[in-house]
C-alpha positions, 0 to 999 in steps of 0.5 A, spaced: 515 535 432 511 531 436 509 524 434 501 523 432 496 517 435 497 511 431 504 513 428 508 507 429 515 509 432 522 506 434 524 508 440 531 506 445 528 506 453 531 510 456 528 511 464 522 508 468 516 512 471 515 511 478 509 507 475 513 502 473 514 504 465 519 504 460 520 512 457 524 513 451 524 520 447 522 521 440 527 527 438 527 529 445 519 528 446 517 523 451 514 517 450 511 511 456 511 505 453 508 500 459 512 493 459 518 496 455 525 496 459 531 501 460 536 499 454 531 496 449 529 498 443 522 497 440 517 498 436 511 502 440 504 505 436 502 511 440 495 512 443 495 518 446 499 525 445 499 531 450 502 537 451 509 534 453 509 526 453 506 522 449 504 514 450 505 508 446 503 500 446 509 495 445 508 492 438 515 489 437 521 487 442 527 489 436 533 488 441 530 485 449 534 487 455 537 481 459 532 483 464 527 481 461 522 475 463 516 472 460 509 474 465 505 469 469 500 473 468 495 473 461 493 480 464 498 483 467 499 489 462 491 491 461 490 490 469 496 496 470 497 492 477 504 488 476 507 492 471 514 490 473 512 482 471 515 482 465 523 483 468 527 479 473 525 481 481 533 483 481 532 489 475 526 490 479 529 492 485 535 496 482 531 500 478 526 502 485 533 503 488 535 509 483 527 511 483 527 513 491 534 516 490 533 520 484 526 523 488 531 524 495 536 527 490 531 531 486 525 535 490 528 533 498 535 536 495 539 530 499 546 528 496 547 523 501 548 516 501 542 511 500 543 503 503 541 498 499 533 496 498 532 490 503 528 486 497 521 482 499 522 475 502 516 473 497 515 476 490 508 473 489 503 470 494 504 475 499 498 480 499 494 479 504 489 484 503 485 484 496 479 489 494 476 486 488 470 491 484 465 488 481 462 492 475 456 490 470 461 487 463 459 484 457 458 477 460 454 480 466 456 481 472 464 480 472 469 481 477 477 483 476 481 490 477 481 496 475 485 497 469 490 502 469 488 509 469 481 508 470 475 504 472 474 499 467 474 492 471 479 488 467 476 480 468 480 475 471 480 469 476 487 468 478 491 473 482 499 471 483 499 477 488 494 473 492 494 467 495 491 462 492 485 462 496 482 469 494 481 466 487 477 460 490 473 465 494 472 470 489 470 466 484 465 462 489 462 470 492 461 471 484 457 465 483 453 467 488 451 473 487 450 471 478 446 465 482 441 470 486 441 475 480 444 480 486 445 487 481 453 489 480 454 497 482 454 503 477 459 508 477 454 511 472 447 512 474 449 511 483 444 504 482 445 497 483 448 493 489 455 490 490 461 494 489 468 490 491 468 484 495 474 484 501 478 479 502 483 479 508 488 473 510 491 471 516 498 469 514 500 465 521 494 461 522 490 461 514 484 465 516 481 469 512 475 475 512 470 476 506 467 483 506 461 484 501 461 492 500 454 493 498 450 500 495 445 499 501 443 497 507 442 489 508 446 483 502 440 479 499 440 472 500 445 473 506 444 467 509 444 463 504 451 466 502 454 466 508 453 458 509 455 456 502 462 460 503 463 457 509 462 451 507 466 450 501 471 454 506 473 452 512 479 457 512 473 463 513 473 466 519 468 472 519 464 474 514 462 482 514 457 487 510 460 494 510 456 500 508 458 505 502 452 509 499 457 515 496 457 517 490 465 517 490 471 512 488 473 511 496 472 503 497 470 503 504 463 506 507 464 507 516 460 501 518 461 494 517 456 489 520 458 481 522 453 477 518 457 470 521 462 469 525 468 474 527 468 482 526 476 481 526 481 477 524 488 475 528 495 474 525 502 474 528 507 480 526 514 481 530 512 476 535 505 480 536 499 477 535 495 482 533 486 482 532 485 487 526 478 490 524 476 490 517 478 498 516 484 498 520 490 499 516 496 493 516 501 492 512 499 488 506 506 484 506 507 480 512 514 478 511 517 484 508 513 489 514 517 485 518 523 487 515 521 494 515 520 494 522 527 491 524 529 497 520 526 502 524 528 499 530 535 499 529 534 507 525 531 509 532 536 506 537 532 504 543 535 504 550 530 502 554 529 508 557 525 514 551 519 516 550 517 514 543 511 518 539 508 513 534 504 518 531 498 515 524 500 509 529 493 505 525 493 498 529 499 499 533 503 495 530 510 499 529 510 502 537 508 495 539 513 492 536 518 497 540 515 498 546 520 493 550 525 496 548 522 503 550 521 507 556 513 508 554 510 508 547 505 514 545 500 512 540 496 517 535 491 515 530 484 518 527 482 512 526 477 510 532 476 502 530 484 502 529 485 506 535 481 500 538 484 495 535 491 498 538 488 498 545 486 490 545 493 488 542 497 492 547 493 487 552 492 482 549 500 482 548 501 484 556 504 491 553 503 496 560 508 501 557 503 504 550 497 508 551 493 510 544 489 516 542 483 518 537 485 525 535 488 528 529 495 528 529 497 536 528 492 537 534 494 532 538 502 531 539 503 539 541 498 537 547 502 531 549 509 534 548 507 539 554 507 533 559 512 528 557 516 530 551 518 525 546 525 522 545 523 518 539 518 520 534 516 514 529 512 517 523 508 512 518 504 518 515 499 517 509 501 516 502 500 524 501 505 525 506 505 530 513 501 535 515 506 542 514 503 544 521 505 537 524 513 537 522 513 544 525 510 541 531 515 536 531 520 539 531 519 543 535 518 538 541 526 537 540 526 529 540 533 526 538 531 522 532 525 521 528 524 516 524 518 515 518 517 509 514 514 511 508 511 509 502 511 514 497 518 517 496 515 523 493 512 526 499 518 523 504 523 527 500 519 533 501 517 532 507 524 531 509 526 536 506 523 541 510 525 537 517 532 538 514 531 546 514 527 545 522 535 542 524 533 535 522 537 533 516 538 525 513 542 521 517 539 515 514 535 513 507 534 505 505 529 503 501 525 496 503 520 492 497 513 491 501 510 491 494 514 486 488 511 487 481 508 492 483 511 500 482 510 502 489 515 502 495 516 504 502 522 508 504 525 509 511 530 514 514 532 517 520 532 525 521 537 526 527 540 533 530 546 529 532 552 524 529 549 517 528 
């Protein structure tokens, strides 16, 4: 029998999620246990039973794992966000590894061998980027992160994930707001003005973006804001507005205005210094995106003379990173800000042998492969992975390697395992933490026609 909610049971945790819980079984029955670990035995109350699966709260550690650790972080389980925080990094890792194994094993049919996943070079302060929602709560107006699972803002003003300035600017950007009675967003009604505050960080020199994502046109009191936070932190670059009046959960409206100082933020990745626009996608792990690239790089075996496709290319920032090893780099994007972005960093770099395009990536290799046929394909498609139109077309342009870096193992498997059935089977698979504490790691793998 299944169990019923707020049954108390016992239970031994026997596997993890890809979300990072613990899964134990009740008479074959399975039951999530968020903070439990694989080997412990618990007592759980269950709060929620479907058809298959139930969930349960952790009431009682009867026998602990050796891998488990005290959390830093008071609202670690409610926010969902870290929800390795209560286990040490090196079970961590062991347990991603199996993870992106078991989904190459299970639905890209791979039996091959998987390397070792290169760990993270810091397991907290490392995020660069932070969209923190701003909703209405039984204090006022409050800011925090989305509770696992829902849109329910869980409150809090310290982030181990960030560096410690994005709780400075935050917790500053609230008063403000509170201050000049500037109304929190409604998913409810469609009323009310904020919505997230952005934060981008520029590990190499310190500067940092904000960005106030408003249900409006304009921010009340904007001068007043900008000046305030400028002056208590000298460390802000530019401040932007960005626009978003749809009555949907996508964070980032199309129109960002600078209401101070830069529209753009520069770091340095791979010896690149690169200028990023507030929608441009980068990596939000510096120092492990470095080590991601190296390993795409090594995986696609440059000599100097290929022609490499950088295709959902964002800013640029993994053909760049190749392109004096490269022949030529060709870079496609759908995103123009992006694509713009790509452009100014190649000049900016003195980078002569990239070119970027705005097109959607299933309309455009096809088109490009006619006149210069790539040898080299490098693929960092969205988390939902790549268009089945795509795969086709870049199989049939015959490059000797292509490499995808990707950050959700489930579409990789499936996406590779159609490259294996167009003539392009594994030749390597590694995964690499970008994201410590977090359940969510990137993959990279070679498909190859030849020996490697």
């Amino acid at each position: 029998m299944p169990p019923v909610k707020n049954q108390q049971i016992e239970l031994t945790i026997t596997g993890m999620t890809s979300g990072g819980m613990g899964v134990g079984r009740l008479d074959g029955f399975a039951v999530f246990v968020p903070g439990s670990i694989p080997g412990e035995r618990i007592l759980a109350h269950v709060v929620k039973v479907q058809r298959h699966y139930a969930y349960a709260k952790l009431m009682e550690i009867r026998s602990a794992s050796p891998d488990r650790m005290e959390s830093d972080c008071p609202v670690s389980i409610a926010c969902g966000g870290c929800c390795y925080r209560h286990m040490t990094y090196e079970a961590e890792c062991r347990i991603k590894e199996q993870q992106v194994t078991d989904t190459f094993r299970r639905i890209g049919g791979y039996q091959g061998p998987v390397l070792p996943i290169l760990p993270s070079p810091l397991q907290d302060g490392y995020r660069n980027k932070a969209q923190i929602p701003v909703r209405a709560g039984r204090h006022g107006l409050e800011m925090g992160f989305f509770a696992e699972g829902s849109h329910r803002v869980v409150p809090h003003d310290y982030c181990p994930l960030s560096p410690a300035i994005f709780d400075e600017i935050a917790r500053s950007a609230g008063e403000l707001l509170r201050r000049f009675g500037i109304p929190p967003y409604n998913e409810e009604t469609g009323g009310g003005l904020i919505r997230h505050l952005y934060l981008r960080y520029a590990e190499s020199t310190g500067a940092v973006q904000v960005g106030f994502v408003v249900n409006g046109r304009e921010l009340p009191h904007a001068g007043q804001i900008c000046q305030t936070l400028t002056e208590r932190f000298p460390e802000i670059s530019g401040i932007f507005l960005n626009r978003n009046e749809a009555r949907s959960n996508v964070i980032l409206g199309r129109r960002c205005t600078t209401l101070w100082g830069s529209g753009t933020l520069i770091d340095t990745i791979c010896g690149l210094e690169l200028e990023i626009a507030p929608l441009a996608f980068y990596q939000v792990n510096r120092q492990a995106a470095e080590r991601l690239y190296r390993e795409a790089a090594d995986f696609a075996g440059l000599t100097g003379r290929e022609t490499v496709y950088d295709l959902y290319c964002g800013t640029g920032v993994i053909g760049l990173s190749m392109a004096a090893q490269a022949g030529r780099v060709i870079g496609v994007e759908i995103v123009p800000d992006a694509v713009a972005n790509a452009q100014k960093n190649a000049k900016r770099n003195g980078i002569e042998n990239a070119l970027f395009y705005t097109a959607d990536v299933a309309h455009a290799a096809a088109r490009l492969a006619v006149d210069c046929p790539p040898d080299v394909v490098l693929l960092d498609p969205p988390r939902r992975g790549c268009d089945p139109a795509v795969i086709e077309q870049i199989a049939g342009m015959h490059p000797d390697r292509i490499v995808m870096i990707a950050c959700n193992p489930a579409s990789a498997a499936r996406d590779c395992a159609r490259f294996a059935e167009l003539g392009y089977p594994i030749a390597r698979l590694r995964p690499v933490d970008l994201f410590p504490r977090t359940g969510n790691v990137e993959t990279v793998v070679l498909l190859s026609k030849g020996e490697i």
